[in-house]
Every structure is written in structure tokens, then in C-alpha cells.
C-alpha positions as CSV (number, residue, x, y, z in Angstrom):
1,X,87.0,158.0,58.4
2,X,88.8,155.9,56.0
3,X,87.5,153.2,54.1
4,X,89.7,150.7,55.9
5,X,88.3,151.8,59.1
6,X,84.6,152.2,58.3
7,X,84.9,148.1,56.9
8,X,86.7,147.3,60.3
9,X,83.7,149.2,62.1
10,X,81.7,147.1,60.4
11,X,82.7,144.3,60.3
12,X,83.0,144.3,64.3
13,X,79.3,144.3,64.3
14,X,78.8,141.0,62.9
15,X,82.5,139.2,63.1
16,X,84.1,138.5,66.5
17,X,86.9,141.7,67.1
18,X,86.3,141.9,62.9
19,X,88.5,139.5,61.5
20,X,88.2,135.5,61.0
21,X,91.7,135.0,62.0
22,X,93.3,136.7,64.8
23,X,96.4,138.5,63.9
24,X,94.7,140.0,60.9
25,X,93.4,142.2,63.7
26,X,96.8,144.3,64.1
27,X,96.4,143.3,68.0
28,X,100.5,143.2,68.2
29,X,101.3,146.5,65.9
30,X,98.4,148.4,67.3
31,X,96.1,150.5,64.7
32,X,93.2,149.6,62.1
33,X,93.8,146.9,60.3
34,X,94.1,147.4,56.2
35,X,91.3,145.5,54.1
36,X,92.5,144.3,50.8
37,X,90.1,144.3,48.0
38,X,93.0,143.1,45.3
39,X,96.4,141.5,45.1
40,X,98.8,141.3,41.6
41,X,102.3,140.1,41.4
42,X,104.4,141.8,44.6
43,X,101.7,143.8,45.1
44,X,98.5,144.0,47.5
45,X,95.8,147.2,47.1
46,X,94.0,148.1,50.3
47,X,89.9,149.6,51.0
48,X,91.5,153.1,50.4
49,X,93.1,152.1,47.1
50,X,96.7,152.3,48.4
51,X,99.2,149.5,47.1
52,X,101.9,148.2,49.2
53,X,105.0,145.7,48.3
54,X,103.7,142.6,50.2
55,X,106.1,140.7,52.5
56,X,102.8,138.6,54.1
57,X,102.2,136.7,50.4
58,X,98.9,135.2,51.9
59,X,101.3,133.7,54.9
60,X,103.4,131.6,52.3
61,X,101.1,130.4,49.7
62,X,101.8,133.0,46.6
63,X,104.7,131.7,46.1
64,X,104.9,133.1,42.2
65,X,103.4,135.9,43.4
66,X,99.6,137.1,43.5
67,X,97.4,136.1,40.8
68,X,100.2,134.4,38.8
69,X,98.3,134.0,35.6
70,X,99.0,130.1,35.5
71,X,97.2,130.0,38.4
72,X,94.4,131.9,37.4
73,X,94.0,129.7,34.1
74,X,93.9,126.4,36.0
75,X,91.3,128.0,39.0
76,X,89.1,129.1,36.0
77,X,89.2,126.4,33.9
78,X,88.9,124.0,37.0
79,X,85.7,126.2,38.4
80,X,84.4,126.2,35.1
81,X,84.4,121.8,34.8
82,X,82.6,122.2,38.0
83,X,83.0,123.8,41.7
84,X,82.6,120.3,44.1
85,X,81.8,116.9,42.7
86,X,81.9,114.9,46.1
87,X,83.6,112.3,44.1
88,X,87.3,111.6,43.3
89,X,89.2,113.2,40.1
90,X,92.4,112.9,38.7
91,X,93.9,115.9,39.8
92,X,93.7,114.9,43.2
93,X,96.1,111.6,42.5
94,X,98.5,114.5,40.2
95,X,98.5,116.6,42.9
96,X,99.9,113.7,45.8
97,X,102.2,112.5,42.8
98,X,103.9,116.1,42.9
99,X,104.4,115.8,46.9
100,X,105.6,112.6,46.2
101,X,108.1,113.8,43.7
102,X,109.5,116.1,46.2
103,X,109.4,114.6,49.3
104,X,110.3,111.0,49.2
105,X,109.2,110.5,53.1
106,X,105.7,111.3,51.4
107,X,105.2,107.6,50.5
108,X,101.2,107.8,50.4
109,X,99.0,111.3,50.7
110,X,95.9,112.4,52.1
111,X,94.6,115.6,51.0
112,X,92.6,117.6,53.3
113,X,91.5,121.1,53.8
114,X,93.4,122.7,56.3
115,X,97.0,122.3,58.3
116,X,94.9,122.3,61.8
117,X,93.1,119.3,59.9
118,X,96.3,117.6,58.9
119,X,98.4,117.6,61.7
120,X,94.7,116.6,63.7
121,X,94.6,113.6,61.1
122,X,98.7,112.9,61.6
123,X,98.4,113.2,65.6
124,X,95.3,110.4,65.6
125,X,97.4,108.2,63.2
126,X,100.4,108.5,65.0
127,X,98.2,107.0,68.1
128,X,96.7,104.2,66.5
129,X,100.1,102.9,64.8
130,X,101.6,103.3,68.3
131,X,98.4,102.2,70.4
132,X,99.5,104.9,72.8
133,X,97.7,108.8,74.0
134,X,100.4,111.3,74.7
135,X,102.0,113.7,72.7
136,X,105.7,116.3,72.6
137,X,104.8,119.5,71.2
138,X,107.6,122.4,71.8
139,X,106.4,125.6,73.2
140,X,106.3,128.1,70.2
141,X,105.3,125.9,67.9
142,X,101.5,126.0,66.1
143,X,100.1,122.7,64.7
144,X,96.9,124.5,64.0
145,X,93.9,124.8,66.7
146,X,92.4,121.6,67.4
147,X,92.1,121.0,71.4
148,X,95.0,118.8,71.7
149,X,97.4,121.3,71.2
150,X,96.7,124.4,71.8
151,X,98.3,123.6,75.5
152,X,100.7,124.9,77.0
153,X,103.5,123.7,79.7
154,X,102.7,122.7,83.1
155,X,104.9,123.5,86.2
156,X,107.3,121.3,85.8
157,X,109.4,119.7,82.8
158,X,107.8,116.9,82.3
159,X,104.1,118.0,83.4
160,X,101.0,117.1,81.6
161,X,100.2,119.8,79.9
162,X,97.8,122.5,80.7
163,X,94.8,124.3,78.5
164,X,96.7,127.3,76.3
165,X,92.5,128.6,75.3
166,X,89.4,128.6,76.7
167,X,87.4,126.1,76.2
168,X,89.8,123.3,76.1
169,X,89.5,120.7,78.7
170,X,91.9,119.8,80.9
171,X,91.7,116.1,80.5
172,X,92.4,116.8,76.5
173,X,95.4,119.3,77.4
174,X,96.9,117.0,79.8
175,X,97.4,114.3,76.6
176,X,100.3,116.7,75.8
177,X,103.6,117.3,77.0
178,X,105.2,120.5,75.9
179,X,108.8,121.5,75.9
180,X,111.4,123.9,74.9
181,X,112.8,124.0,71.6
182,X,116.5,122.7,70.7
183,X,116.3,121.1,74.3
184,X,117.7,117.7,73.3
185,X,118.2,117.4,77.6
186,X,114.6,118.0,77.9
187,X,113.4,115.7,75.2
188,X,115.7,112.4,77.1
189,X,113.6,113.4,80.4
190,X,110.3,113.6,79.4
191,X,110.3,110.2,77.8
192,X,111.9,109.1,80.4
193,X,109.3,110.2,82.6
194,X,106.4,109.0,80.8
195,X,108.3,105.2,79.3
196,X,106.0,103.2,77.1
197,X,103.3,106.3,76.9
198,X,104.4,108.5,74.1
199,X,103.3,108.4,70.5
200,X,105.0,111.0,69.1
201,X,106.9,114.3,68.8
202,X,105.1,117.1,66.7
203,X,107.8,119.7,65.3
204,X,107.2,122.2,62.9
205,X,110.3,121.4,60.5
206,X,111.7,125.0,61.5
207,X,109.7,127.1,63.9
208,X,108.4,130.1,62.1
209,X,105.4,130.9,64.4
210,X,107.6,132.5,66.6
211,X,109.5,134.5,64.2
212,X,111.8,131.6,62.2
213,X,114.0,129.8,64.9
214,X,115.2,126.6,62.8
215,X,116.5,123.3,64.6
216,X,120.0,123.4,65.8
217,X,122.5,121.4,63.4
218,X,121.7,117.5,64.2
219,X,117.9,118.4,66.3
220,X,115.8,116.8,63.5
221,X,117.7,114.1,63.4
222,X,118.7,113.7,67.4
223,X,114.5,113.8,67.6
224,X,114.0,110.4,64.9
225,X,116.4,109.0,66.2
226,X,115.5,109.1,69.9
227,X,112.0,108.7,68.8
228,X,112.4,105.4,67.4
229,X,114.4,104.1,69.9
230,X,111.4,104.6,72.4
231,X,108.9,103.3,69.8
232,X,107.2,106.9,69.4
233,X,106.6,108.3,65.7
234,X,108.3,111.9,64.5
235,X,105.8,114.3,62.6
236,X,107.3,116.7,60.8
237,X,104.9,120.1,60.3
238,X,105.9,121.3,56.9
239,X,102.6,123.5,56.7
240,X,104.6,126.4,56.4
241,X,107.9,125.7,55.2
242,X,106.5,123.1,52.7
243,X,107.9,124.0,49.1
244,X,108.5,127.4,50.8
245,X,111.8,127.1,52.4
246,X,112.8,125.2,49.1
247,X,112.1,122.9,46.4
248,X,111.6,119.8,48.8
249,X,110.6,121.8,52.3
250,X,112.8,122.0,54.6
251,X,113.6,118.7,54.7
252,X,115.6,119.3,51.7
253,X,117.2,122.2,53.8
254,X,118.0,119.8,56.5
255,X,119.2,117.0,53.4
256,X,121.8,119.9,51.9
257,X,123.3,120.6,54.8
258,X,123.8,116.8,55.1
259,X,121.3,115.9,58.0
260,X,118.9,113.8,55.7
261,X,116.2,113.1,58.2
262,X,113.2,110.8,57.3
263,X,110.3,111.5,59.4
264,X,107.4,108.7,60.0
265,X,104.5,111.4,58.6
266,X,104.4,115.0,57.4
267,X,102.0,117.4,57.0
268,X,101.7,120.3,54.2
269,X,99.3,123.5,53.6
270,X,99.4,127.0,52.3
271,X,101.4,126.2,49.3
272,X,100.3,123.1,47.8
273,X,96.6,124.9,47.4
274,X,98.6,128.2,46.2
275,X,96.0,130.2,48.1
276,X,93.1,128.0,48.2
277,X,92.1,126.0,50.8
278,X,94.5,122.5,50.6
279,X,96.7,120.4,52.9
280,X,97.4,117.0,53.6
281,X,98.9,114.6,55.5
282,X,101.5,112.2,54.3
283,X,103.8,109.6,55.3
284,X,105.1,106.0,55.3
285,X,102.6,103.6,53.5
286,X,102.2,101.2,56.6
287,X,101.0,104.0,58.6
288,X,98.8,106.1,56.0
289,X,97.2,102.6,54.9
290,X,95.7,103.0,58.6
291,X,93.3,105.6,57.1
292,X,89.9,104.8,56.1
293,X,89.0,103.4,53.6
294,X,91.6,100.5,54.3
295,X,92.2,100.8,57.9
296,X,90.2,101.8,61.5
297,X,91.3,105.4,61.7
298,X,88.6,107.7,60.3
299,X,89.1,110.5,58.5
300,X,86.7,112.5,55.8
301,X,85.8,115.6,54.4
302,X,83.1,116.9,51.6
303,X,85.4,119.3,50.5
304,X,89.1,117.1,50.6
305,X,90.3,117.4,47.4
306,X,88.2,119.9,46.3
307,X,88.8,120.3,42.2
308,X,89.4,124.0,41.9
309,X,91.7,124.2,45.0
310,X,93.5,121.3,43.9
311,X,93.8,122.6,40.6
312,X,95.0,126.1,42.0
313,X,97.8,124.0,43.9
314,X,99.3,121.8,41.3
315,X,99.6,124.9,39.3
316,X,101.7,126.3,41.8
317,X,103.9,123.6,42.3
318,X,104.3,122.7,38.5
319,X,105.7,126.1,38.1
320,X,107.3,126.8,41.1
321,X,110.9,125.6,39.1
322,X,114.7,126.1,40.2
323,X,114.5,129.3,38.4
324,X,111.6,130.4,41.0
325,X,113.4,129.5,43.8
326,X,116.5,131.0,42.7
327,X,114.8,133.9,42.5
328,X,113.1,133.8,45.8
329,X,115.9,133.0,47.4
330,X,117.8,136.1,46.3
331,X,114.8,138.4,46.8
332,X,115.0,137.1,50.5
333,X,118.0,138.1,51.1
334,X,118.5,141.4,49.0
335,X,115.4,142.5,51.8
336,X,116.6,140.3,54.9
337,X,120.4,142.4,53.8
338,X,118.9,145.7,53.5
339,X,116.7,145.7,56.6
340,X,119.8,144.5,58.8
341,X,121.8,147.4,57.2
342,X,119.0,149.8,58.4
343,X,118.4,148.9,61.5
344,X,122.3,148.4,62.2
345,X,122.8,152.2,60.7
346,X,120.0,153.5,63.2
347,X,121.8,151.3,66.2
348,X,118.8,148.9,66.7
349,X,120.0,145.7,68.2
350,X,118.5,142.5,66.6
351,X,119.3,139.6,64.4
352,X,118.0,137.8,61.2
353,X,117.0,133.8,60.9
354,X,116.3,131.9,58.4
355,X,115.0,128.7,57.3
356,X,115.4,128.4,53.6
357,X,114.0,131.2,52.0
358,X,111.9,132.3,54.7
359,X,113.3,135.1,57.2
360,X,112.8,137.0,60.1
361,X,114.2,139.8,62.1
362,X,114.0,140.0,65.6
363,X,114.5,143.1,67.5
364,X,116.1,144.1,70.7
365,X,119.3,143.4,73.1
366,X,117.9,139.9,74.8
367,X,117.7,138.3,71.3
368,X,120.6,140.1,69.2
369,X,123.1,136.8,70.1
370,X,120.5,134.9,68.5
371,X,117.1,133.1,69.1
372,X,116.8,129.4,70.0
373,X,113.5,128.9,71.3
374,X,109.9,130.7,72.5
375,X,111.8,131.5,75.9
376,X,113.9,133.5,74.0
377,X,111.6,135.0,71.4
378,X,109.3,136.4,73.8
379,X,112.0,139.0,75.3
380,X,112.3,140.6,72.0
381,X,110.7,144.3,71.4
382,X,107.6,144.1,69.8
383,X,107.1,147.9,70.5
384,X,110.3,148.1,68.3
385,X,109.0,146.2,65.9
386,X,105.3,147.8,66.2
387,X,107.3,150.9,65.1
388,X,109.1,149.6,62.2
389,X,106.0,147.6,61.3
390,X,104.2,151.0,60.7
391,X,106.7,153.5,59.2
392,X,106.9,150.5,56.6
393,X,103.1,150.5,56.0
394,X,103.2,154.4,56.0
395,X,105.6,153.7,53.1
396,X,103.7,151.8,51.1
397,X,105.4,148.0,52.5
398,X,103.1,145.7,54.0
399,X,104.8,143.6,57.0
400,X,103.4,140.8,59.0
401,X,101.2,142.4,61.5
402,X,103.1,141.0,64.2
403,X,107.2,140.1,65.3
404,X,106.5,136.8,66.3
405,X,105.7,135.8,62.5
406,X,107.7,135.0,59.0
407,X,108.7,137.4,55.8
408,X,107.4,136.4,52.7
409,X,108.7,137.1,49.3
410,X,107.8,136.2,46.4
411,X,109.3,134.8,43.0
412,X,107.6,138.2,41.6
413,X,109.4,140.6,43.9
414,X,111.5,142.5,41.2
415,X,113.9,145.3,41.4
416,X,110.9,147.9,41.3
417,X,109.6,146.3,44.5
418,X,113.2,145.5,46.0
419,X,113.7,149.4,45.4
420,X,110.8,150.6,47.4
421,X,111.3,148.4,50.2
422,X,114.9,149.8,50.4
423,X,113.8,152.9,50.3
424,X,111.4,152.9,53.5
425,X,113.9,151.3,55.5
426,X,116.0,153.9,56.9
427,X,113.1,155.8,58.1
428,X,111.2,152.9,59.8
429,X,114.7,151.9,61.3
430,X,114.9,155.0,62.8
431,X,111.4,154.8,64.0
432,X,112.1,151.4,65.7
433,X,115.0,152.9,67.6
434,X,112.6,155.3,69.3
């Protein structure tokens, strides 16, 4: 038995299906899940001591790549002044001025600990500016797992929602109304079906929890604009594609191609702790003031703000220049190129999105004209994929455990780890096609 295997064994006994997060289980690729013990640059090292080029990159927040010394420094030095303080420090205020810098709808910032936290936190605001209970989510998109919305749609359009897990009532489901994606028709008749009742629209700022399936050119800003009109508030989920996609989110995707789109509160993870646990919840001023200490809407946490995560996170931003994005950027798409050459060579049908610099490949006739929402996304071969997924571990490259997720690069993805990803290519291509 390999080491990997005997630590999955293990852990079964004493972690539900051996993993704290579910896809880390390999439920969608089949097979035993790889245990990392160390991570440096492009690289990740598994149980067995077998390295891999990583294209998972913690989902998103090694942007510079694993262990980028300045990172490292600041963690140390942070852990080193002290682990928790339960009080506030500077670093927190240097860390909601960087947001700030970036994202000017980011008027005011509240850090917290995790993007199911922050969206929670943006969601309850969003219902006390608007002193109203229900909620649009799109089906596909993940705002984290708080009750609220992990629902999924009713029998009808514009049906109250109904519990997407166990263990969520119905009554708490039934506060959200969930649609498809780039549905603009869709989003005119539920509000019209529910007048004076809706908050607020929740959208990830490009799906990529469903493989990435970005907005359709003028989405974003159809969905402020129709919000506003029906005095509802737009959240924008930048968890993911916060200083990911580029140096502003995806919002400054959206602002280049001339769709500059200013939503009424965003939320941001995974990068801004640059692998530690951060996020937060930003916005206009008039709304954020709602927050305790200053307004009625409560909101707290020991650990918000904590020094060495916060430390670990301004790092990563404060480095993460044009030249890193540059680089990102064209390490994307020397792999996104490759991988479409492969799998075109070995005649397997599919088609690459992108949001930014994030990626993904979807595989399979249904989807090969292009994916535009979760309908869509679920017809694509994940036994393809569960194919490719595997002849690309067998070779040393280590891909999201699943089709319905994003690639990750990394601004430390050189030509030595570009090579070997080239390299295993053809053969997993050929694998996928069966």
C-alpha cells in the first residue's frame, strides 16, 4: 500500500470520507486521493514523495507560487510578533487600503475568515439596507455553504427555492430564488413575480464552480442595472476571481472590455490571505456603515483579521505586480494552448473558457459550441475528463480533481514546468478519447 493510501485509510477512521473538504476526496476522477506533505514554487510533493507541476495552486490563492519567500518572511515575522491578539493592528487597515487601491467599488472593508462568511455577512447586509428576505442566486454558482444558499431551483422559474443538502430547512431554502445563468429573460420574470420582495442578486463575478463560464458581454451590467431599478442590491462574488483573474478582479476584466460595472458590495477570499485563512466583505460606505460597531447588523469573529493571515495576504498582493500578472497570464495560455492542441490532435471534442487568467476545458460534443450556464455544464464528460485527469497525475501534473472546477497557474510556472505539462499532454489526450 502506498503511503498516500495508508494516510487516506486513516484518515477515514476519524474524518468524515477522509477529507475536510469534499472534492479533495477524488469523488469525480475516481481513485485515492494524493496527500501533500510540501509545496515550493510550481511544484507540490505528495505522501510517496512524488512531485507534480500544480495547476490546483491551493484553488487560487498561490498566486506567486508556493512558498514565495516574501510570503514566508512576512508569515514568520508576523507569527513571531504574536499568533492572535483579539485586538486590532495596523495591518489589518493596510490590508483593506490595498483592496481599496484596486477595487474602487470597495469603498469600506470587513475582513473575515472565510468566503462562505463573507458572502453570509454581504447577503444579511444586503437585507437590512433593503428591509426585504429574498434572494437571486444562479444555479452553478457557490457562495460558500451557509443554509441560505446551498438551494437549488424549484419546479418552476420563479419558484421558491428548494434545500440543495441535508439539513437545510425548507423555510430557509425557500428565501432563495435560483435561476439559470446569462438568462437576462429569466432574471425580468422572477422580479416580476416576486415585486417589492427581492434584496438582491448574488453572482459570482464569472462562474468558475462549474468550470469557468464568464457573463455574457453586457450580463454584469444588464443585472445592476435592472437591480437598481427594482430597488434590490448586486453582490458581486469575487472570492475566486479576486486579484486572480487580474490586477483589479474581474471587475477590471469586465472595466477593459468597456463594461465598467459598480456593484453595491463584493466579496473576496483565497487570494487576499495568499493561503491563509482571509476574506472580506466590501462595498459602498452607506451600506458597510450598517455593520456593527456603527450600525444594527451584527457581525464578529475572534479570528477576523487575524495578524499572521493578514500579514501572509498583504504580502501577496504587494507583490503580485504587472510583471506577475503578465506572467500568469501567459503561463495560462501557453497550458490552456497546448491542452486544446492535444486533445484536438486525439479528436476529443471540447472547448476552453476563460475569465482573466483563469481557464478551463470542458470536454465532450454537448459543450464543444461553448458553455453558458450549469444546464450546459453538466452534459460535459466527466469520464473524459476523469481519464485525462489521471494520465496527467500519472505524469507527474496535478489537475483539479474534478471537470466542474478552474486551472490554476502560477506567476512561478516557468518553462521547466510549461515543458512537462506539454509533455504529458498527448498521452492523457489520448486517454480522454477512450
Amino acid at each position: 500500500m502506498s503511503r498516500n493510501a495508508d494516510l487516506f485509510a486513516r484518515a477515514q477512521e476519524v474524518i468524515p470520507g477522509g477529507v475536510d473538504s469534499p472534492v479533495r476526496a477524488y469523488g469525480s476522477v475516481g481513485g485515492t486521493p494524493r496527500f501533500m506533505v510540501s509545496a515550493q514554487g510550481a511544484y507540490v510533493t505528495d505522501a510517496d514523495g512524488r512531485d507534480y507541476v500544480d495547476l490546483v495552486a491551493s484553488w487560487g490563492p498561490a498566486l506567486l507560487g508556493h512558498s514565495h519567500p516574501a510570503v514566508v518572511d512576512a508569515v514568520v515575522a508576523a507569527a513571531r510578533r504574536g499568533l492572535s491578539f483579539g485586538a486590532p493592528t495596523s495591518a489589518e487597515t493596510e490590508l483593506a487600503e490595498e483592496i481599496r487601491r484596486r477595487v474602487p467599488a470597495a469603498e469600506k472593508i470587513r475582513l473575515v475568515s472565510t468566503g462562505t462568511e463573507a458572502t453570509m455577512t454581504a447577503i444579511r447586509l444586503a437585507r437590512a439596507a433593503t428591509g426585504r428576505d429574498l434572494l437571486i442566486k444562479f444555479a452553478g454558482h457557490y457562495h460558500g455553504h451557509s443554509d441560505g444558499l446551498l438551494a437549488q431551483a424549484g419546479s418552476g422559474l420563479a419558484t421558491l427555492a428548494l434545500p440543495g443538502s441535508a439539513g437545510v430547512p425548507a423555510p430557509v431554502a425557500a428565501q432563495t430564488l435560483v435561476i439559470g445563468y446569462n438568462d437576462t429573460a429569466a432574471v425580468e420574470e422572477v422580479f416580476a413575480a416576486h415585486p417589492g420582495r427581492i434584496a438582491a442578486i448574488i453572482t459570482e463575478a464569472a462562474g468558475a464552480n462549474m468550470g469557468v463560464v464568464p457573463p455574457a458581454p453586457g450580463f454584469t451590467a444588464f443585472l445592476a442595472e435592472v437591480a437598481h431599478r427594482e430597488g434590490a442590491l448586486l453582490i458581486s462574488d469575487e472570492v475566486l476571481t479576486g486579484f486572480r483573474s487580474s490586477w483589479s478582479g474581474y471587475a477590471g476584466v469586465l472595466a477593459a472590455a468597456g463594461e465598467d460595472v459598480v456593484p453595491d458590495l463584493v466579496t473576496f477570499g483565497k487570494v487576499i490571505g495568499g493561503g491563509l485563512p482571509v476574506a472580506a466583505v466590501a462595498g459602498r460606505a452607506s451600506i458597510m456603515d450598517l455593520l456593527a460597531p456603527t450600525g444594527p447588523v451584527y457581525q464578529a469573529g475572534t479570528l477576523s483579521g487575524n495578524p499572521v493571515a493578514v500579514a501572509a495576504g498583504l504580502a501577496t498582493l504587494t507583490h503580485a505586480d504587472d510583471a506577475v500578472y503578465a506572467r500568469l497570464d501567459a503561463a495560462a495560455h501557453a497550458v490552456a494552448d497546448a491542452a486544446s492542441a492535444a486533445l484536438t490532435e486525439a479528436g476529443v471534442p471540447h472547448v476552453v473558457q476563460w475569465a482573466g487568467t483563469l481557464f478551463s476545458i470542458f470536454f465532450g460534443e454537448s459543450v464543444a459550441g461553448g458553455v453558458p450556464d450549469y444546464a450546459t455544464a453538466t452534459t460535459q464528460d466527466a469520464a473524459a475528463y476523469g481519464r485525462f485527469f489521471h494520465a496527467m497525475l500519472a505524469a507527474g501534473v496535478n489537475l483539479p480533481p474534478s471537470a466542474f472546477e478552474a486551472w490554476f497557474l502560477t506567476a512561478a510556472h516557468d518553462d521547466a514546468a510549461l515543458d512537462r505539462i506539454a509533455a504529458a499532454l498527448p498521452a492523457a489526450a489520448r486517454a480522454a478519447a477512450g
